[in-house]
N, C-alpha and C positions, 0 to 999 in steps of 0.2 A: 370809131374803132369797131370794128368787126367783130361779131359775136364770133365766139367758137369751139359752144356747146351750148346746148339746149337739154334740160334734163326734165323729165314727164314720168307722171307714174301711169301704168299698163291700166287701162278702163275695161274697154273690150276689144278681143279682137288687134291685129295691126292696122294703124293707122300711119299712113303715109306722110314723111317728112317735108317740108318745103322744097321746089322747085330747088335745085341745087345744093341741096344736104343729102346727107347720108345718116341713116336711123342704126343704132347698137341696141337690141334687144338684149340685157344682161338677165343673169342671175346666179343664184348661187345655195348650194345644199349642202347638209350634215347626213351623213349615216343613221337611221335610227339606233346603231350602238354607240354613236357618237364617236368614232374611231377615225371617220375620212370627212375630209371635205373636199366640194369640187366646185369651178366655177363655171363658165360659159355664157356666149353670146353670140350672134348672130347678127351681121352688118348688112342691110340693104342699100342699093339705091333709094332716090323719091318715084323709082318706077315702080319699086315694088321688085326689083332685079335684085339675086341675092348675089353678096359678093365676095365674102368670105366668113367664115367662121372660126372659133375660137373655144377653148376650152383647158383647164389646167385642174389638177388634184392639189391641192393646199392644206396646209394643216387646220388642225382643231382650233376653231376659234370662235366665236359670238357669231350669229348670223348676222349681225349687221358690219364687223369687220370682214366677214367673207364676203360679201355683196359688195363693200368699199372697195373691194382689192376687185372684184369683177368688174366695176368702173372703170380703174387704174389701167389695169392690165385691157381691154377695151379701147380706152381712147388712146393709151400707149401704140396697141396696135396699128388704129387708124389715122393717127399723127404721123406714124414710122410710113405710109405708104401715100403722106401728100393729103389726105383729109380734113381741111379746118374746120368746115361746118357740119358737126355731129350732135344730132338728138341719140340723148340717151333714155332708153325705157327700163325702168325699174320697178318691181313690185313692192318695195321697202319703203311705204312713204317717207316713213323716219328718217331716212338715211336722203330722199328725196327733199322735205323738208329741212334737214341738216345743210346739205351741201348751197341750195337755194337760198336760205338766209346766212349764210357766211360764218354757222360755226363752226367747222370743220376742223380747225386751229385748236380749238378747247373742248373737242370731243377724243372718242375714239378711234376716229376714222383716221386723224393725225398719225396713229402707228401703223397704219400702210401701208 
């Protein structure tokens, strides 16, 4: 079975996806009044060619469910235009670790 996603946390710098994937650099921020959220990402090729972007305003919620939902909405996008092989870049190890070990089900990522 074919992989058809790959999730990595941001080290330095972009790094370049494997010959035939496409890389989602996400993320996701709160208002210091704490009143907005917003998400976004950025899709490249393995050339390093950008190919489109992404970005939505979302409500008030934990930054680890706003970054969950910057995932969702991300690979939603790149699924909806023919994508199967996508590395995703996240700066939330927790939420990095979460999804990688399969708890996702008994967390809060589940309300996404």
């Amino acid at each position: 079975m074919k992989q058809l996603a790959s999730f990595s946390k941001i080290e330095q710098g972009w790094q370049r996806p494997e010959p035939g994937w496409i890389k989602i650099n996400i993320n996701g921020s709160v208002s210091m009044s704490n009143t907005k959220a917003a998400i976004g990402g950025v899709v490249r090729y393995s050339s390093g060619v950008w190919l489109v972007g992404c970005e939505m305003v979302t409500g008030v919620s934990d930054i680890f469910q706003i970054e969950a939902r910057a995932i969702v909405e991300g690979l939603k996008l790149v699924w909806s235009k023919g994508f199967k092989q996508v590395e995703v870049d996240c700066d939330n190890a927790m939420l990095i670790y979460t999804i990688r070990n399969g708890f996702a089900s008994i967390s809060n990522i589940a309300e996404v």
